[in-house]
Structure formats: structure tokens, C-alpha cells
C-alpha positions in Angstrom: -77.0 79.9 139.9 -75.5 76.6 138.8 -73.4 75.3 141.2 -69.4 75.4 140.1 -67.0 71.9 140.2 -65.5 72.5 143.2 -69.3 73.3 144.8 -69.9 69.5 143.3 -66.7 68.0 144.4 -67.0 69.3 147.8 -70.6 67.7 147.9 -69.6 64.4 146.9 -66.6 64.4 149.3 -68.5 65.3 152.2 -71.6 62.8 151.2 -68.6 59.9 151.2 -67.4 60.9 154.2 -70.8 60.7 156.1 -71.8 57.9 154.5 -68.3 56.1 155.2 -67.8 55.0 151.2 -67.8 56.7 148.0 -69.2 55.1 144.8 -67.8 57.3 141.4 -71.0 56.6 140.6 -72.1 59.4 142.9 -70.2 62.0 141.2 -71.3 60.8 137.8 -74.4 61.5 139.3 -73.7 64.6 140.7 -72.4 65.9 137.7 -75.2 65.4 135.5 -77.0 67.1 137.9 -75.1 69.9 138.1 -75.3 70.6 134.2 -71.5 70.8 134.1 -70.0 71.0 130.6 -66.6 68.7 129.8 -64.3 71.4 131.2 -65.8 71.8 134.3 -66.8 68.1 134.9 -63.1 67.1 134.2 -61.9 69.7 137.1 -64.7 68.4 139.7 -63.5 65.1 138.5 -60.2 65.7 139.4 -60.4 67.2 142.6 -62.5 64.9 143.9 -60.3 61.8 142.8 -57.2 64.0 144.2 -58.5 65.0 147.1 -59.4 61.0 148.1 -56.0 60.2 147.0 -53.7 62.5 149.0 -56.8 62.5 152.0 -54.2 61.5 154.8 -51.3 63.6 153.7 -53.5 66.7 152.9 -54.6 66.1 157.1 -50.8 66.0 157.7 -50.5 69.2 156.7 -53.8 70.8 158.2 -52.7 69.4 161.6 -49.4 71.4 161.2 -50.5 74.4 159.8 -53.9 75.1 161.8 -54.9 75.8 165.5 -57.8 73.0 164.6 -57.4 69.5 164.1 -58.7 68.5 161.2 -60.9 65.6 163.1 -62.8 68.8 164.7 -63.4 70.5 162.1 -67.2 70.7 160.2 -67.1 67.8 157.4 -67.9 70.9 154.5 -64.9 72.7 156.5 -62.3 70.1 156.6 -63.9 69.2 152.7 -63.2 72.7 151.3 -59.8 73.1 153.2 -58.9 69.9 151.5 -59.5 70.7 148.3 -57.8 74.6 148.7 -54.6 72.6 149.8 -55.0 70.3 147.2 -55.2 72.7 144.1 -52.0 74.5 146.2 -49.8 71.6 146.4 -50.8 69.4 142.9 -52.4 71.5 140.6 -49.8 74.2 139.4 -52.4 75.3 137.0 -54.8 77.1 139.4 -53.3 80.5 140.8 -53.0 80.3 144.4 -55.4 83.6 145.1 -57.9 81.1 143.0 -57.6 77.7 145.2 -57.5 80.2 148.3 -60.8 82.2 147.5 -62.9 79.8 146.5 -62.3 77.4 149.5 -63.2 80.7 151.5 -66.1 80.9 149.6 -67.3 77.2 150.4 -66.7 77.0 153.8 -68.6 80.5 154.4 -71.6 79.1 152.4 -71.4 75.9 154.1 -71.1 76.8 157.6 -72.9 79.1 160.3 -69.7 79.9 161.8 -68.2 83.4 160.6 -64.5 82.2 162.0 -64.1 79.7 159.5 -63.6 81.6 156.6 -60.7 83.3 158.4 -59.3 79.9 159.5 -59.7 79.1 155.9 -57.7 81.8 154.5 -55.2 81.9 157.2 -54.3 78.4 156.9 -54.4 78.1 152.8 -52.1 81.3 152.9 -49.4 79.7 154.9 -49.7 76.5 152.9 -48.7 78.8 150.1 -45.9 80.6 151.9 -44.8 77.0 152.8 -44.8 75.8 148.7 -42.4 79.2 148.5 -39.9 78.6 151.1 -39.9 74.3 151.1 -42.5 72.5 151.8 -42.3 69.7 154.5 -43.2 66.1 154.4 -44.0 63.4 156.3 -41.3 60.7 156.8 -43.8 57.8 156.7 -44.5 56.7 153.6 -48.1 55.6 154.5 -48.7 59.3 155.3 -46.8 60.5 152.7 -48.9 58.4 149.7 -52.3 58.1 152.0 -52.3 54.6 152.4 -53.8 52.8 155.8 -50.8 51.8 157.5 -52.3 48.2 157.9 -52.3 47.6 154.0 -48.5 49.3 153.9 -47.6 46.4 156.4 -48.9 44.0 154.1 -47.7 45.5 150.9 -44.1 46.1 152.7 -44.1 42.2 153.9 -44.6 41.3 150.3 -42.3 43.6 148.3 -39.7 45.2 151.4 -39.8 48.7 151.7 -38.5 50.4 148.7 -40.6 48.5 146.1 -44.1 49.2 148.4 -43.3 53.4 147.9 -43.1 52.4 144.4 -46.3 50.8 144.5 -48.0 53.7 146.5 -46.7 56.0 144.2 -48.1 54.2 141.4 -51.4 53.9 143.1 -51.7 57.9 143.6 -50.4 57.3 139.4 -52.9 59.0 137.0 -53.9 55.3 134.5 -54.1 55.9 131.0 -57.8 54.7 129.8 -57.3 51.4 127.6 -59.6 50.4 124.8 -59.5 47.3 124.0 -60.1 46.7 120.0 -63.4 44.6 118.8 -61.2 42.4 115.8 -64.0 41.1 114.7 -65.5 44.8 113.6 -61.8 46.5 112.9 -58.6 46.4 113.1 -56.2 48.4 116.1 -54.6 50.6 113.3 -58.0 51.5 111.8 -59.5 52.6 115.3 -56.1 54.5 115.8 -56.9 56.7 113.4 -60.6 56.5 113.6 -60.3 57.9 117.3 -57.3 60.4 116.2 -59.5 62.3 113.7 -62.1 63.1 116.8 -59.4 64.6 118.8 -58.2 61.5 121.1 -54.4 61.2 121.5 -53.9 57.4 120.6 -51.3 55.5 121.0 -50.7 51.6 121.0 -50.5 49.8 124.3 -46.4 49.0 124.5 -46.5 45.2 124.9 -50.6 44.2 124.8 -51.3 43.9 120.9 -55.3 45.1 120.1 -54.8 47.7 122.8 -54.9 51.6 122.5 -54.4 54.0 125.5 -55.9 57.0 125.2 -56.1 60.7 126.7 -58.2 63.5 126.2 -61.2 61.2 125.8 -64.4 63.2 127.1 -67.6 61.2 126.6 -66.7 57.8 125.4 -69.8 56.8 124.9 -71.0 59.6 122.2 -68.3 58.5 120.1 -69.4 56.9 117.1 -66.9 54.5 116.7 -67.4 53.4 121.0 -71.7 53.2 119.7 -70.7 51.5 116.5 -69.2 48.5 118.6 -65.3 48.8 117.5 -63.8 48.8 121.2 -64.3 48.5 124.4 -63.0 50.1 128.0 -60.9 47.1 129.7 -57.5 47.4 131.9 -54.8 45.2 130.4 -54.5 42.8 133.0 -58.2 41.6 132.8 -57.6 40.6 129.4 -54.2 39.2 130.4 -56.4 37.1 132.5 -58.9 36.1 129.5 -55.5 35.3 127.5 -54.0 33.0 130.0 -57.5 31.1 130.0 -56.6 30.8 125.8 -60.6 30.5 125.0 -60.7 28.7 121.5 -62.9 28.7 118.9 -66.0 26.8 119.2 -65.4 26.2 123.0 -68.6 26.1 125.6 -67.0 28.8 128.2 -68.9 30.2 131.3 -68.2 33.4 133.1 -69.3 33.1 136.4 -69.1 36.3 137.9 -69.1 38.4 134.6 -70.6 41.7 135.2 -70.2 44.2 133.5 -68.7 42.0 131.1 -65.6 42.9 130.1 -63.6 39.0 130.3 -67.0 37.8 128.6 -66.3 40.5 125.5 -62.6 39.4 125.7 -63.5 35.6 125.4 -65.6 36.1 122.9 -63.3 38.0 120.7 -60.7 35.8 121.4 -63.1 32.7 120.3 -63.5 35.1 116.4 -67.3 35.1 117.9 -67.6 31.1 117.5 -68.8 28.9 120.2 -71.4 29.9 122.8 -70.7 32.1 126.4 -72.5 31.7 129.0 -72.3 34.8 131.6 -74.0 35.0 134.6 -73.8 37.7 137.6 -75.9 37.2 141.2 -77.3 40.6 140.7 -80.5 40.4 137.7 -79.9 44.5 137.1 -75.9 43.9 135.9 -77.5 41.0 133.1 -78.5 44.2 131.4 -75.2 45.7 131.2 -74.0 42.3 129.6 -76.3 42.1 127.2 -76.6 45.6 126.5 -72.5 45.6 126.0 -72.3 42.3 124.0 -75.4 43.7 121.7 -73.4 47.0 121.2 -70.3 44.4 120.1 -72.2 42.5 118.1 -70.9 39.3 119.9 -73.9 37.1 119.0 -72.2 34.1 121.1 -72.9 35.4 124.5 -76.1 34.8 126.4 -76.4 36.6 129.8 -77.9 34.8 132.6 -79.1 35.6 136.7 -76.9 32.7 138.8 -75.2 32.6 142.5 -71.9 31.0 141.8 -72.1 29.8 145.7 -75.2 27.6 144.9 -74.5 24.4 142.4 -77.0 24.0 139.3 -76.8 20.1 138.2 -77.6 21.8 134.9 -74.3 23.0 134.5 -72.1 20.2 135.7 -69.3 19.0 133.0 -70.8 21.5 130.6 -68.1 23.7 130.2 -64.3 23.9 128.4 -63.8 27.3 130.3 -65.0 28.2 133.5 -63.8 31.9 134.6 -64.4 32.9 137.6 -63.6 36.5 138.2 -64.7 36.5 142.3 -65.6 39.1 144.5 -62.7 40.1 146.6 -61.3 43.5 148.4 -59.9 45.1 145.1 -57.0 46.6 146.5 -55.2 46.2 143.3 -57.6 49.3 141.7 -56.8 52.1 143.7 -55.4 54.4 141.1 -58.6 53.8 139.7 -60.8 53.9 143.1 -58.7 56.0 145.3 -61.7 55.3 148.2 -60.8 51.8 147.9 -57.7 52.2 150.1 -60.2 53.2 153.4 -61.6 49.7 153.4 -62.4 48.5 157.0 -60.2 45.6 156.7 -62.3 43.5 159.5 -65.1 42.9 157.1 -62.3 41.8 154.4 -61.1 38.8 156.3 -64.3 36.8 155.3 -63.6 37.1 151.7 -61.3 33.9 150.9 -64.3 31.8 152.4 -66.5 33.0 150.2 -63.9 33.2 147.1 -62.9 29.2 148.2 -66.6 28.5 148.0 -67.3 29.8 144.4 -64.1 28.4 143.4 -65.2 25.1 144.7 -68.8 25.0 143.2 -68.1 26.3 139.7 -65.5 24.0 139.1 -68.1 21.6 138.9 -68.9 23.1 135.8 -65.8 22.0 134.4 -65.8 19.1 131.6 -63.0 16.7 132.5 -59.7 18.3 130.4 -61.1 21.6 130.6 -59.8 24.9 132.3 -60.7 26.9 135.9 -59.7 30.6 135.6 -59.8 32.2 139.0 -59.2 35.8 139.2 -59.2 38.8 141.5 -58.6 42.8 141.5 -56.7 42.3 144.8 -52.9 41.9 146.1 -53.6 39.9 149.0 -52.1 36.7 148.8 -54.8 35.3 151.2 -57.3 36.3 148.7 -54.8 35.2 145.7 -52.3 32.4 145.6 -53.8 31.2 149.5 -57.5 30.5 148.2 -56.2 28.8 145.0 -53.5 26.5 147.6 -56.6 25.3 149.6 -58.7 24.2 146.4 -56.2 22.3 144.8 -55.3 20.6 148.8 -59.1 19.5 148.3 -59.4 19.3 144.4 -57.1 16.6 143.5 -58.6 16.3 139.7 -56.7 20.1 139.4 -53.8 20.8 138.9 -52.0 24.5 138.3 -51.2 24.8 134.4 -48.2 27.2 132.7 -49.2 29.5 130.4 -46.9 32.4 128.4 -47.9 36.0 128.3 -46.5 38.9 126.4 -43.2 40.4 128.0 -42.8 41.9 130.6 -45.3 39.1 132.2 -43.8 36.3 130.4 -43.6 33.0 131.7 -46.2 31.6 134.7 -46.1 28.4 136.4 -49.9 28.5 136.3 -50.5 31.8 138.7 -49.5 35.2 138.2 -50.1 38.7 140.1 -49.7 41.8 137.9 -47.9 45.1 139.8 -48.9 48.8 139.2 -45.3 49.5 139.4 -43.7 47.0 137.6 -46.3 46.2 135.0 -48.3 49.5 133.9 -51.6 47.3 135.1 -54.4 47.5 137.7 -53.1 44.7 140.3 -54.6 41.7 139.3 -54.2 37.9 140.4 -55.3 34.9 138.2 -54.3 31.1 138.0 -54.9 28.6 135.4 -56.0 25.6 136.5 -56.6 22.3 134.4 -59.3 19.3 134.9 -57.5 15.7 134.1 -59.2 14.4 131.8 
């Protein structure tokens, strides 16, 4: 017998939790595996996103509700308790006797000890009693939204308390899906309806013009107007980014951490597919997703390339009117999009700004005097952000921080901006526009 969603969520969850992170592509994985159809995958991929999202408020309420704390519990236990109390307290479409039943039914597959279906049931049935008669919650707001309380310090040192719930909340926020229009192949108001007639519910981004967000999608990449080239799947505030660099026609730009290519697509539409892009990624597998992606586009300017953007190549010096450089960082600012994100060991993170600061510093070699340095991040972390930027320019006295105007509600930037989940509708995102005297 095929094995059901929940079967394949609880697999992924407790294969993440042993191996201490969770790549999506691992359910993508699992899923095809499985040989679930749309329905089905959908549901596994919710509860397995849901379950990541709400992890430390869901083991709130299993240390108040059962005789075992959660931290002793088997992994496929704890796992299929999770996701019981998750369908109970979210998902008001699944009938209780169903969330309540088939977690029994996983943890008696999944372990050799007959008590656990009866913890299973016993606890799962007084969650539900609970939902009835008022269900309790956690006064901290790092419990409450399942964030690590170090990154809640930082956030709340940043924005003060009542603005960091907001952000929280928006982080545990289901994202619209934003396709970003090809202009040189259509036009927004033709894909609208193009994407409409297969069943999508369209509508136009509220303030980013060639943007769609869409629901209901399915498989992207079977539609016909995805494989004819017409759009591609970028958050707004990367092509914010791309907008604020203002590529122009005709200009030499390289992207110098580009994989999987989604600034280089943006650039290049931007540019009406004149000029030349250079994008390169450390990582020779990702230059196939570029090309493969700028092939599908039919963005003949863009050449994908293998290059470290720590080590200089006096090939590239002065080359370039654009340099984009899109860094690796702790992206903390996609968690709505990669709930595991937020279980980061943050020891390991506090390298980061020396290597960011030492990419920043070599490709702006590649610079031609009077051109633009785009650095970028996913992140919210000032020390990865507005700190790393600070220290180049302190050591880069032919740079200086440029303005630039974005549509409302961005607006105006002195020459670095961070984009919000709450306030702005965006993954959080941090870039600067910097400008080589000439």
C-alpha cells in the first residue's frame, strides 16, 4: 500500500530532526516517491511546513497536556503527535476523530511500544476538549510564534516589541507565489489571463508592476505558458533589488553569486535582452540551472559561468557597469518560506559577515570606475546587512552609498534599504547601491 501524506510528512519530519536540518528538497523528494497526486501532495506539504512552523508552540502544549515530555518521547512519536495537534489547532478542515486516528495509527506503526498509541489518543483527545472549552497560550511570544528566543532578542532590539510579534506572525504567514512576467515574450495582462483560463486565481502584485501573485498553482512547471518562457518564480524584493541596481540597456553586468538565477533573469529583462550578463555561482551543478532557466526565457544575453567570488580573476577587473552580488548569508529574512530556517545554530552564523566583507571586497574590483556594486542578502541582521556594507566603504574610499527610488511603499533610499514581512508583503531582504567615482 502506498503510503498516505501524513505517512510522508511524518517521514520527512523525523529525517530533519535526526539529521538536524531540513532541505524542502527532501519532501519534494519524498513526494515523488510516494506517487502522491496534487491533493495529497498539497496536504503532506502543508503539514510538514505547519508542523516546522508552530514546532515550539505545538511542544508547549504537549508538555502541558501529557505525562511525557516531549524531549523523551520516540522522534516518529513526538513527529505524529505533532502533526495530530497540528491538524486540531490549524486546520479546521480535518474532523478531529480524523487528526486523532491517524496519529494513533502512526505512532503504533512506528513504534514497538503498545502504550503509545494510548498516550497518543489520550493526549490528542484533551487537546480537542481544550479547542472546546478555551484553549491556552503561551505568554511569550517566542513560544507563541516558534521562534528561537535569541533571534526574538535581536528582532525585538531592532523593531521593540510590538512590531517583532508582527513580524513573527508574518513569518508563520502563508506567501502568495509571485511570478514575475518575461516582457520581452508578453505582457502582465496577457499572462493574467493566459494563467486564469488554466484555473490559477491571478491577480496583479498591489505596487510591483510585471508582477502576478498567484494561488491554486499545482505544478508550475507543466504549465505551458511557465515551459513557453512567459514568467518566472521570483519574491518581489529580489527584483526590488535588481531595480535599485537600474541595469540599462547595453550594460556589461555580472552576477556574482547568481544561482539559481533569478536577479540574472531580472537584469536581463530589465536590459530589453541587450548587453551581455555574466553569472557565475561557486558550485559547477547550479551553472545548469542558469542556463537551463535563461534558455527556457530566451534571454540570449546571459552566459553562465563556475567562479569563487572570494578569489580575484585579473580577467575581470574594471570589466563591469554592474556588479551584483547577492552573498551567502543566514537567510533569516525567508522563513515564511523556509520555516526550518528559524533553528539555525546561531554559532556557526557569526562567521558570515567575514566572508560576505570578503566577496564584497574582491568583486568590487570588477567594477569599471562610474559603475554600480549591488550587495544583497535574504537576512535581517544588521551585522550581516547595513554593518558589512559600513566596513567596505571605511576601507573602499572610491565607494560611496548611492539613492535610488522604489515603488511605494519602499519609496525613497539613501542608498541601503531592508524590506519587512510585515510592513512590506516581501521576503526580508537587504541591499545597498553603491557607486564607483569615476
Amino acid at each position: 500500500m502506498a503510503p498516505s501524506a501524513r505517512e510522508v510528512a511524518l517521514s520527512c519530519l523525523t529525517a530533519g530532526e535526526k539529521q538536524g536540518a531540513w532541505p524542502d528538497s527532501y519532501l519534494r523528494s519524498a513526494i515523488r516517491r510516494a506517487g502522491l497526486d496534487g491533493r495529497d501532495a498539497g496536504l503532506c506539504t502543508c503539514l510538514t511546513f505547519g508542523v516546522l512552523q508552530n514546532e515550539r508552540l505545538l511542544d508547549w502544549h504537549l508538555a502541558r497536556l501529557s505525562t511525557i515530555p516531549p524531549e523523551k518521547m520516540e522522534p516518529a512519536v513526538r513527529g505524529a503527535l505533532r502533526l495530530g495537534l497540528y491538524q486540531l489547532l490549524f486546520l479546521d478542515r480535518v474532523p478531529v476523530h480524523a487528526a486523532v486516528n491517524e496519529s494513533v495509527a502512526l505512532a503504533r506503526k512506528h513504534s514497538r511500544n503498545s502504550r503509545v498509541a494510548g498516550l497518543v489518543n489520550a493526549v490528542l483527545r484533551a487537546a480537542a476538549r481544550d479547542l472546546k472549552a478555551g484553549l491556552p497560550q503561551p505568554d511569550d511570544p517566542a513560544v507563541r510564534y516558534s521562534h528561537p528566543d535569541w533571534l526574538v532578542k535581536e528582532f525585538t532590539h531592532a523593531l521593540g516589541r510590538e512590531e517583532t510579534e508582527a513580524l513573527l506572525a508574518a513569518d508563520n504567514a502563508q506567501p502568495s507565489t509571485q511570478a514575475q512576467v518575461n516582457t520581452l515574450l508578453t505582457t502582465t495582462e496577457e499572462l493574467a489571463e493566459e494563467l486564469t483560463a488554466v484555473g490559477l486565481i491571478v491577480r496583479p502584485h498591489p505596487w510591483l508592476s510585471g508582477c502576478l501573485e498567484l494561488e491554486d498553482t499545482g505544478d508550475l512547471e507543466a504549465l505551458e505558458a511557465f515551459r513557453a518562457g512567459k514568467f518566472y518564480i521570483q519574491d518581489a524584493a529580489a527584483r526590488l533589488a535588481v531595480l535599485a541596481a537600474a541595469p540599462a540597456p547595453g550594460s556589461r553586468v555580472l552576477d556574482a553569486c547568481a544561482a539559481p538565477g533569478g536577479k540574472t533573469f531580472a537584469a536581463a529583462i530589465a536590459m530589453g535582452g541587450k548587453g551581455n550578463i555574466l553569472a557565475c555561482d561557486i558550485h559547477p551543478r547550479k551553472r545548469g540551472l542558469i542556463e537551463a532557466g535563461a534558455e527556457r526565457l530566451r534571454l540570449g544575453c546571459v552566459e553562465a559561468a563556475v567562479m569563487d567570488g572570494k578569489r580575484f580573476d585579473p580577467a575581470l577587473e574594471g570589466r563591469f557597469d554592474l556588479v551584483m552580488a547577492d552573498v551567502p548569508c543566514s537567510g533569516l529574512g525567508i522563513i515564511r518560506k523556509k520555516p526550518d530556517i528559524r533553528y539555525k545554530d546561531p554559532a556557526p552564523l557569526a562567521g558570515l559577515p567575514a566572508v560576505q566583507g570578503e566577496i564584497l571586497a574582491n568583486v568590487a574590483q570588477y567594477v569599471r570606475p562610474g559603475g554600480v556594486l549591488l550587495y544583497a542578502t535574504c537576512t535581517l541582521l544588521p551585522r550581516e546587512n547595513e554593518d558589512v556594507v559600513s566596513g567596505f566603504l571605511d576601507k573602499e574610499k572610491n565607494f560611496i552609498l548611492e539613492p535610488f527610488d522604489l515603488p511605494a511603499p519602499v519609496g525613497r533610499s539613501e542608498g541601503m534599504a531592508t524590506l519587512w514581512p510585515h510592513r512590506h508583503g516581501t521576503d526580508g531582504f537587504f541591499f545597498a547601491r553603491l557607486r564607483r567615482r569615476a
